[in-house]
C-alpha positions as CSV (number, residue, x, y, z in Angstrom):
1,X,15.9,5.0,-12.5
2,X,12.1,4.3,-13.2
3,X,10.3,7.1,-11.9
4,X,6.1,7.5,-12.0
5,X,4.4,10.5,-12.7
6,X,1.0,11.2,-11.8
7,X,-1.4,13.7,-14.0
8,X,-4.8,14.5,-14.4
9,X,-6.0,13.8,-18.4
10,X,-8.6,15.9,-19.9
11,X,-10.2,13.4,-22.8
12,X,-12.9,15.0,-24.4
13,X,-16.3,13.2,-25.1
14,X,-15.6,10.8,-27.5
15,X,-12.2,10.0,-25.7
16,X,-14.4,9.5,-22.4
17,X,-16.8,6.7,-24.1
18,X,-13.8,5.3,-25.7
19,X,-12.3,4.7,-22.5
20,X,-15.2,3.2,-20.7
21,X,-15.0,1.0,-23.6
22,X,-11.7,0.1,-23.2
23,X,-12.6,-0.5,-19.5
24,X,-16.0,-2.3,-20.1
25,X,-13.7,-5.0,-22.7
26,X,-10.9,-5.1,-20.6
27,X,-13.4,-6.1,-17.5
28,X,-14.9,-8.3,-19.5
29,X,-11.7,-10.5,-20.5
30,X,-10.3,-10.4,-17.1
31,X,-13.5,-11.9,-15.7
32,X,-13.3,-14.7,-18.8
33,X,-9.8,-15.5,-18.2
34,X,-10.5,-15.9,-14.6
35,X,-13.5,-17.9,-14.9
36,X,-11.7,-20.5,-16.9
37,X,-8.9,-21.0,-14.7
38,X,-11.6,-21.8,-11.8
39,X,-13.6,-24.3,-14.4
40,X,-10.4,-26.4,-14.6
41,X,-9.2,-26.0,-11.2
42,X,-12.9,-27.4,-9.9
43,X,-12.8,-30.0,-13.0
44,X,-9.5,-30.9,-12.6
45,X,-9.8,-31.7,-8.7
46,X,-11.4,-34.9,-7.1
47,X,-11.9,-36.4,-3.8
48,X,-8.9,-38.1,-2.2
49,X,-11.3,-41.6,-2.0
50,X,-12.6,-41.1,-5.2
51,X,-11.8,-44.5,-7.7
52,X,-12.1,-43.9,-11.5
53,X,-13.6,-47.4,-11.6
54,X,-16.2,-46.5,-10.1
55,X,-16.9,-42.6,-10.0
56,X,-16.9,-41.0,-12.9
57,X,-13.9,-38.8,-13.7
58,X,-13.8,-35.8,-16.1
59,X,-11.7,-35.4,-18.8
60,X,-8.6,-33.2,-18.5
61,X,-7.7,-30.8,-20.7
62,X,-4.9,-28.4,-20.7
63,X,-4.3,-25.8,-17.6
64,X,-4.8,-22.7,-18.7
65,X,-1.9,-20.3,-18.2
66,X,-0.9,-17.1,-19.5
67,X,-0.1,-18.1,-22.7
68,X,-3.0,-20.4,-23.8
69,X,-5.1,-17.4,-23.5
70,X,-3.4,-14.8,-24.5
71,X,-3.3,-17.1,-28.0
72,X,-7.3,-17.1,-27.7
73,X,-7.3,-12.8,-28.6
74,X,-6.7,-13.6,-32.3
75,X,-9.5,-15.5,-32.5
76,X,-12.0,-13.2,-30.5
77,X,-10.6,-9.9,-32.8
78,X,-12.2,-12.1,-35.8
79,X,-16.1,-11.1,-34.6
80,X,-17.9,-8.9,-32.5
81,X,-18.3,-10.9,-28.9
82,X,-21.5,-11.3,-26.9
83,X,-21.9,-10.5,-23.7
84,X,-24.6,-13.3,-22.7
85,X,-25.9,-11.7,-19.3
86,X,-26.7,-8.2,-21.2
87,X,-26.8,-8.6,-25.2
88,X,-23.8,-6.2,-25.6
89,X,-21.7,-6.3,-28.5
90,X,-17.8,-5.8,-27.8
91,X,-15.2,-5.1,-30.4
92,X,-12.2,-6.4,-29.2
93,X,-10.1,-4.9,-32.3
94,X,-10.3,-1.1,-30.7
95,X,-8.1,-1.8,-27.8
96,X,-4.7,-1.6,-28.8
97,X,-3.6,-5.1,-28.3
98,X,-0.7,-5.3,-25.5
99,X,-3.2,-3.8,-23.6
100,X,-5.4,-6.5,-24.1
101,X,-2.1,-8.9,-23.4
102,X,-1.6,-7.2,-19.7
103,X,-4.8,-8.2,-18.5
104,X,-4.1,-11.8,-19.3
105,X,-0.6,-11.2,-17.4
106,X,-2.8,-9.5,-14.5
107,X,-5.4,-12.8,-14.4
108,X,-1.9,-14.9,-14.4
109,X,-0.4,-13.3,-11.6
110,X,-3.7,-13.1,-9.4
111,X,-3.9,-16.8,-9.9
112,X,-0.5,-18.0,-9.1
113,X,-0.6,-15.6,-5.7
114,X,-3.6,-17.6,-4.6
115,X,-2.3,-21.0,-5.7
116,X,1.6,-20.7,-5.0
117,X,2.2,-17.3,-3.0
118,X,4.6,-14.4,-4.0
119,X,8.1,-14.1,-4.0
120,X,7.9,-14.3,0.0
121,X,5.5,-17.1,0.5
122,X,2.6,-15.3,1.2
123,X,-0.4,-16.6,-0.5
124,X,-3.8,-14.1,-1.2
125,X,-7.1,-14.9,-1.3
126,X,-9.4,-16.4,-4.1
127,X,-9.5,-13.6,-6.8
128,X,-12.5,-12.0,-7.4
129,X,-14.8,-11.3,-10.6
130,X,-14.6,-7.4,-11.2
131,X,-17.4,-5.2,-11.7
132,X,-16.7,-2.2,-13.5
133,X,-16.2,-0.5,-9.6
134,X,-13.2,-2.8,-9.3
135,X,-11.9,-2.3,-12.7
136,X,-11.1,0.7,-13.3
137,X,-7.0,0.9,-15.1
138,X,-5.7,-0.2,-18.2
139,X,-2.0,-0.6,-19.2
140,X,-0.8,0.9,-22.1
141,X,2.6,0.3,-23.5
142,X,5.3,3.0,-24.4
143,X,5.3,1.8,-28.0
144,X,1.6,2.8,-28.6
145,X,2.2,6.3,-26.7
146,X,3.4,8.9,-28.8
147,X,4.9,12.7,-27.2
148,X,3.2,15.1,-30.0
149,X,4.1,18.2,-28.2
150,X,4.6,20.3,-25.0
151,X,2.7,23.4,-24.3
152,X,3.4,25.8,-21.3
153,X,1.8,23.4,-18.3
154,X,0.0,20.9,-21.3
155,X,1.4,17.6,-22.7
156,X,-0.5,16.3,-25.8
157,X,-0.4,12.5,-26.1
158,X,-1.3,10.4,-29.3
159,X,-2.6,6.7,-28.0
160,X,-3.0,3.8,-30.8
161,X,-6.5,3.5,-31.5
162,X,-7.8,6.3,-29.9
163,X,-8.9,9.6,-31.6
164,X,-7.4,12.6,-31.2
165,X,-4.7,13.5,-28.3
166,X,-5.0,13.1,-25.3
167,X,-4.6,16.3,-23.8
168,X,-3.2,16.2,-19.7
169,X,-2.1,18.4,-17.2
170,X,1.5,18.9,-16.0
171,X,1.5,19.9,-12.5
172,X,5.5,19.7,-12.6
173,X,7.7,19.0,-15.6
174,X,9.1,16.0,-17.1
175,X,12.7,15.4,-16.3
176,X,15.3,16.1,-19.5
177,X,16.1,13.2,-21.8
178,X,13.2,10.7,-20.0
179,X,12.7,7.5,-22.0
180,X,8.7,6.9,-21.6
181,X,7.9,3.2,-20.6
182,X,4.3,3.2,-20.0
183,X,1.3,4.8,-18.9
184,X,-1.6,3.7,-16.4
185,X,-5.0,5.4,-17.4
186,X,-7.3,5.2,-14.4
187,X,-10.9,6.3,-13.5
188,X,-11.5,8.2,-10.3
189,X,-14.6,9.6,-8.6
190,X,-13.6,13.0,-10.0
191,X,-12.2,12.1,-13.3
192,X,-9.5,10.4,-15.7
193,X,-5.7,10.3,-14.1
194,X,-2.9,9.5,-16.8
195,X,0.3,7.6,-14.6
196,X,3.2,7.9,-16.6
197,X,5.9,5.3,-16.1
198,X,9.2,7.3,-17.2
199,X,13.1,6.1,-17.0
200,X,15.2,9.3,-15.8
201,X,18.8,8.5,-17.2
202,X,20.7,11.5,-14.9
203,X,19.1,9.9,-11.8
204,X,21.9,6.7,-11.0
205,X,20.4,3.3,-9.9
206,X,20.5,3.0,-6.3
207,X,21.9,0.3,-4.8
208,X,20.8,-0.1,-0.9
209,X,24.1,-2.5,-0.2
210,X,26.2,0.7,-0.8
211,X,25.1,3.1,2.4
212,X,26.9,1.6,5.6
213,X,24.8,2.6,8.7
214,X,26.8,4.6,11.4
215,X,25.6,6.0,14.4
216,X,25.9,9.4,13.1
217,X,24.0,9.2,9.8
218,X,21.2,6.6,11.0
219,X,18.1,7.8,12.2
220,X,15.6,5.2,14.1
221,X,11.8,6.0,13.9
222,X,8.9,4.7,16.3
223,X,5.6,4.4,15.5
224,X,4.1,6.2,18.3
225,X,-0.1,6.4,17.2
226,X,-0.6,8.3,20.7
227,X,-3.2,11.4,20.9
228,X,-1.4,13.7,18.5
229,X,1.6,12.4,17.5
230,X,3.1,10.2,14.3
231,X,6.5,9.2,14.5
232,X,9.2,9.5,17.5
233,X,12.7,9.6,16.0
234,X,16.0,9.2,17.4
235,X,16.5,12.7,17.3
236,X,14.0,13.7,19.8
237,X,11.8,15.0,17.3
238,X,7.9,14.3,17.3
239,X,5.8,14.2,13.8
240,X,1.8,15.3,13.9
241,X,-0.9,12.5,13.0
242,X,-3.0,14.1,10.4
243,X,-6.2,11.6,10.8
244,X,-7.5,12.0,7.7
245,X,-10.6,9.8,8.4
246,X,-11.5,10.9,11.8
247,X,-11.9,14.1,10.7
248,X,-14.2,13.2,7.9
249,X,-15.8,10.6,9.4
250,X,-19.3,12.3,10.4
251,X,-19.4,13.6,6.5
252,X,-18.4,10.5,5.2
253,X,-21.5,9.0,7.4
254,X,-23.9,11.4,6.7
255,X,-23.3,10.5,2.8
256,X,-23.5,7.0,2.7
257,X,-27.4,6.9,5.1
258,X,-28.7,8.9,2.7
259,X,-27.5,7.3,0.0
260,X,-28.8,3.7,1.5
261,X,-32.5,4.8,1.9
262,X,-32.4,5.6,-1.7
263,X,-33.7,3.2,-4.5
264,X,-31.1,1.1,-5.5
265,X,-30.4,1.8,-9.6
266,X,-32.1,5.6,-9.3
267,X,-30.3,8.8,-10.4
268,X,-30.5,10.3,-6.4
269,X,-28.4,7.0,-5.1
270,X,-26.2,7.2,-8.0
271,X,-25.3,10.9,-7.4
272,X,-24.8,10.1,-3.4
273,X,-22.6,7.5,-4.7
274,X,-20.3,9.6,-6.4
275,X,-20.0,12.0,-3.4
276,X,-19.4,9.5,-1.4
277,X,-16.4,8.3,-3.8
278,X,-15.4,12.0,-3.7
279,X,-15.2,11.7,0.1
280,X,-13.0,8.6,0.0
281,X,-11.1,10.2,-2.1
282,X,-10.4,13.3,-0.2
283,X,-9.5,11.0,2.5
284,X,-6.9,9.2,0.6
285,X,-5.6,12.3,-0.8
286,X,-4.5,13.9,2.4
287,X,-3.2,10.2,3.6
288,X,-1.1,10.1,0.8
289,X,-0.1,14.1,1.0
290,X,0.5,13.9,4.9
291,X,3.3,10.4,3.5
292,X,4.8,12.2,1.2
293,X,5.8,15.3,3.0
294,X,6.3,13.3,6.4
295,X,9.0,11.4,4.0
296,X,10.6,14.5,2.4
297,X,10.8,16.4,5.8
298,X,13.1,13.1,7.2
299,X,15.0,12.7,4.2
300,X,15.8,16.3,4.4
301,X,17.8,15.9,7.5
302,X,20.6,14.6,5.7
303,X,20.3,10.9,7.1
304,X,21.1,8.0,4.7
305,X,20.1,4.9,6.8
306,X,16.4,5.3,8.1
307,X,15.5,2.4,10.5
308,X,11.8,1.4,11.4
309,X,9.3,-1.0,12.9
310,X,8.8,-4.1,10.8
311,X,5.0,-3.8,11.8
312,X,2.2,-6.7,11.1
313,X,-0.3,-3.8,10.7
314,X,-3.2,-6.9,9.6
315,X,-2.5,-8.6,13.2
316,X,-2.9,-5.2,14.8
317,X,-5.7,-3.8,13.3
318,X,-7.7,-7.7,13.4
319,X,-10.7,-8.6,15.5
320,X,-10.8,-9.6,19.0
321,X,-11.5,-13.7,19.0
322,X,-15.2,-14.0,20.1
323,X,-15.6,-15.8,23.9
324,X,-18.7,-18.0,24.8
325,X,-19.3,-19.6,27.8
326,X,-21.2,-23.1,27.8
327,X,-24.1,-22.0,26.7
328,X,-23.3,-20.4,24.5
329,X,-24.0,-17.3,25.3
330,X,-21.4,-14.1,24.2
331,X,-19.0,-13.2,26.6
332,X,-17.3,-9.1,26.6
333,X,-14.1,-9.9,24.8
334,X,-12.7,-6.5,24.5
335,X,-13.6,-5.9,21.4
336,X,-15.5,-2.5,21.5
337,X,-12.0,-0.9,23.1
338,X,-10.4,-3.1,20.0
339,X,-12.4,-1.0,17.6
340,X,-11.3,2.3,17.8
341,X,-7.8,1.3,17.9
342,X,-7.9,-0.7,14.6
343,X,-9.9,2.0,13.2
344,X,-6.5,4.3,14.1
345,X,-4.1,1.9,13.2
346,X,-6.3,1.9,9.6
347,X,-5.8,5.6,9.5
348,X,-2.6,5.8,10.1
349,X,-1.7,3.6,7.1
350,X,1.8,3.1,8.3
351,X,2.5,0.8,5.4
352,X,1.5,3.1,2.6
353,X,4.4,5.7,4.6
354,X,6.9,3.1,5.1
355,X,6.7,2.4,1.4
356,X,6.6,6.1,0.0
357,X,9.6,6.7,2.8
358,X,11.4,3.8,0.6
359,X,10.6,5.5,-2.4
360,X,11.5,8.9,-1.6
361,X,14.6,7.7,0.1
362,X,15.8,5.4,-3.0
363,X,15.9,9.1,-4.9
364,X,17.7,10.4,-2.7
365,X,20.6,7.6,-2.1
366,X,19.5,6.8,1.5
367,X,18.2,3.3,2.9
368,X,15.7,2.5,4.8
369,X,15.5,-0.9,6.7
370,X,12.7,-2.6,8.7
371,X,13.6,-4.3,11.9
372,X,11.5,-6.2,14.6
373,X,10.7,-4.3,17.2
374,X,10.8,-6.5,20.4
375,X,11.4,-5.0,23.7
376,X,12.2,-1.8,22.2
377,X,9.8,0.2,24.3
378,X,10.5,-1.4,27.4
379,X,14.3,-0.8,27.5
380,X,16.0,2.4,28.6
381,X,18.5,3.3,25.8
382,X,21.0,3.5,27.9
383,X,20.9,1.3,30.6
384,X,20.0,-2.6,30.4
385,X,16.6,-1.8,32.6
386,X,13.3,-2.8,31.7
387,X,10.7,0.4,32.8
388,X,8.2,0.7,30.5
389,X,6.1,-2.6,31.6
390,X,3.2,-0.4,31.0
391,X,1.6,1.4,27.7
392,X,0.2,4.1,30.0
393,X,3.7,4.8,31.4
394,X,4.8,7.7,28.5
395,X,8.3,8.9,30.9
396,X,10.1,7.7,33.5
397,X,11.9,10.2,35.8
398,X,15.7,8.9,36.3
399,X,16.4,10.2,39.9
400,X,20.3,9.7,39.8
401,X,20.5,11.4,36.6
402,X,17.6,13.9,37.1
403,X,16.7,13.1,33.5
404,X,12.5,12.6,31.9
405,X,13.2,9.6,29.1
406,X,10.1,10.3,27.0
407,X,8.6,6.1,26.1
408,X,8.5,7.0,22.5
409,X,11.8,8.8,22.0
410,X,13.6,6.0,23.7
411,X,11.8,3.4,21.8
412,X,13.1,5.5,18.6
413,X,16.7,5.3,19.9
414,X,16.0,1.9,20.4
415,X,15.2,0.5,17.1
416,X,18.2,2.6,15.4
417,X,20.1,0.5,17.8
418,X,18.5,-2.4,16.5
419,X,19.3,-1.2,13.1
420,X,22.6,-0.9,13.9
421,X,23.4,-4.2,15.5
422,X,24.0,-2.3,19.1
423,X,20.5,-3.9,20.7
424,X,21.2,-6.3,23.3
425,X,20.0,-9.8,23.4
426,X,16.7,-10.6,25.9
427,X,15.4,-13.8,27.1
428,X,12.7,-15.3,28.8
429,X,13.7,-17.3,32.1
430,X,10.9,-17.9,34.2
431,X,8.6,-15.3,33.0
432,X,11.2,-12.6,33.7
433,X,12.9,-11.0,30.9
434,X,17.2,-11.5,31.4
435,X,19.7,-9.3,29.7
436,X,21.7,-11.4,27.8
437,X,24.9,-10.2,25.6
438,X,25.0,-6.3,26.3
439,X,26.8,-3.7,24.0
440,X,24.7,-0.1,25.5
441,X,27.5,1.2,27.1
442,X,29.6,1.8,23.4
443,X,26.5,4.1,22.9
444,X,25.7,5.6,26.6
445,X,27.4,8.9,25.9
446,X,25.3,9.5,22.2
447,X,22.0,8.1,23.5
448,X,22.7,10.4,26.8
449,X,23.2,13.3,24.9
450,X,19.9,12.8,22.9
451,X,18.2,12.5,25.5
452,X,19.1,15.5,27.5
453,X,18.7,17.2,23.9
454,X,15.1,16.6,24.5
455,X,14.4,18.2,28.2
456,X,11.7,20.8,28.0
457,X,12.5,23.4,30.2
458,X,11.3,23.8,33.9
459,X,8.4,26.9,34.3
């Protein structure tokens, strides 16, 4: 199983400039590369009237694809190249050359998403020129990385074409008998971060088509973004939001005013602009920290099918669709209201969990599947009723059962029985939703005992 492993390096001075070099010639063929591509796709595109009698047509030459230009790097290793805007002189020959190679695969496949799409269909936007804020990793192959020797918490690399090792930190050891694949060197507000790509022979490929979900080891999760809580599970149990950004927000604001009434290109704004990375960087830090123990503390309840939301997070977090009246004039669309709640539904970052979740579940032989979530908060687990009609509502008191069903916890028991293929089917007649094929009472006696699992006691 591929595994990746995150450390911080500790190049001395020469490595640093070496590596800025690296960046600076790596920045500068990916902007090259990418600037072709858009010279023929204008060149190479006319009007649909347009006649070649009478308009004058270009001539075509070949599209440029990943393999034209990667045949280009020969011939630019032959002399120094010129950078026109600046007068710098970049030697191509000190980057070890499959590094060189990746960026023209990285150009390739940030063209094709915006022309064709991914594997799904879903096409990106127009890719963007880099500035050396944007570019800031190179790719560097297994067969250019060489393991000199382990020290205590130290790993000493040696890198083709760079001088010296490269010395980094181990903050946890590497697994016995790994089979190094390739490393990721990346700049960051605070430093130089080495990502080590690794194959881990004693851990087995997991295949997801092996786990059978039951009732017993599936556990549904809701995405609940209310107040103080996370995540609802099946279970009854509630996980903490951590809001990373709320918490700094005020700092994080403070920064970035001072650092606009600054001269732009003057040591002061450059110095507010590395705190200001620094704060970003805290923020995405505890993010990612609050995923990653979130996802170890549900895989440690023993579950091997984990069922959530199959959220559009960009529909939720997007801006309210302006209103004018006839003259024109700006009418209140909502969208004030609409702000804070994207800003939380940013915060959250429910897709960077949902993916660690996957990946932290994969090493542990569990699943994890993403199902639509329709109705699921509306329905009472156990009965075919529709109560929640409001977002306010957060329980509803069952009288003939004396029993407080808690919104999110039942929307968690929903969507594992979604997962499961025990949801019944709901339709729209008339405005009112109908009940269609039913299957809740084959789970009435487990969703009833969650339930009643969860009843705080009475003061």
């Amino acid at each position: 199983m591929l595994l990746n492993y995150q450390y911080r390096a500790y190049p001395n001075t020469n490595q640093k400039q070496q590596f800025s070099s690296w960046l600076r010639i790596g920045q500068y063929w990916y902007n090259k590369q990418l600037g072709d591509r858009f010279s023929w796709y204008e060149n190479n595109r006319n009007d649909i009237n347009s006649c070649p009698l009478i308009c004058s047509l270009p001539e075509l030459r070949e599209n440029p694809d990943f393999y034209s230009q990667k045949k280009q790097l020969p011939i630019i290793k032959q002399d120094l190249v010129t950078v026109q805007h600046s007068g710098e002189l970049l030697d191509f020959t000190s980057v070890p050359s499959q590094t060189l190679q990746d960026v023209s695969k990285r150009v390739d496949l940030a063209f094709k998403r915006f022309l064709q799409g991914d594997s799904s269909g879903k096409q990106s936007g127009r890719p963007r020129f880099k500035n050396s804020a944007r570019y800031r990793t190179l790719k560097i192959e297994g067969q250019a990385i060489t393991v000199e020797r382990i020290e205590k918490d130290w790993l000493f690399l040696s890198i083709s074409k760079l001088k010296g090792w490269l010395k980094v930190r181990l903050h946890r050891p590497l697994p016995n008998g790994f089979v190094l694949k390739n490393m990721l060197l990346t700049k960051k507000s605070d430093g130089w971060y080495t990502t080590i790509c690794l194959e881990d022979p004693n851990v087995p490929v997991f295949n997801p088509d092996d786990v059978t979900p039951t009732w017993a080891n599936t556990l549904g999760m809701d995405a609940v973004l209310h107040e103080q809580d996370y995540l609802a599970t099946s279970e009854g149990i509630k996980v903490p939001s951590l809001k990373s950004f709320r918490k700094s927000e005020k700092r994080l604001a403070k920064v970035s005013r001072r650092k606009e009434t600054k001269k732009k290109g003057s040591k002061s704004r450059r110095k507010l602009a590395k705190r200001q990375g620094r704060e970003h960087q805290r923020i995405a830090r505890a993010r990612k920290d609050h995923a990653f123990k979130t996802a170890h503390a549900l895989v440690r309840t023993l579950k091997k099918v984990f069922v959530h939301e199959d959220l559009n997070l960009k529909a939720l977090s997007k801006r309210n669709k302006a209103k004018q009246d006839e003259d024109g004039k700006f009418l209140p669309n909502g969208q004030a209201a609409k702000s804070g709640l994207n800003k939380s539904w940013n915060d959250a970052a429910f897709g960077q969990f949902f993916l660690t979740l996957e990946y932290i579940a994969a090493k542990a032989g569990s699943r994890v599947i993403a199902v639509n979530p329709a109705y699921t908060s509306q329905l009472l687990a156990y009965r075919d009723e529709i109560v929640f009609t409001d977002c306010d509502m957060r329980s509803y008191w069952d009288t003939e059962l004396s029993l407080n069903v808690d919104r999110d916890i039942n929307a968690g028991i929903n969507i594992k029985r979604v997962g499961l293929g025990l949801f019944p089917t709901l339709k729209r007649r008339k405005g009112n939703l109908v009940v269609g094929d039913s299957t809740t009472n084959s789970t009435l006696k487990e969703v009833l005992e969650t339930l009643k699992m969860c009843q705080k006691p009475t003061p």
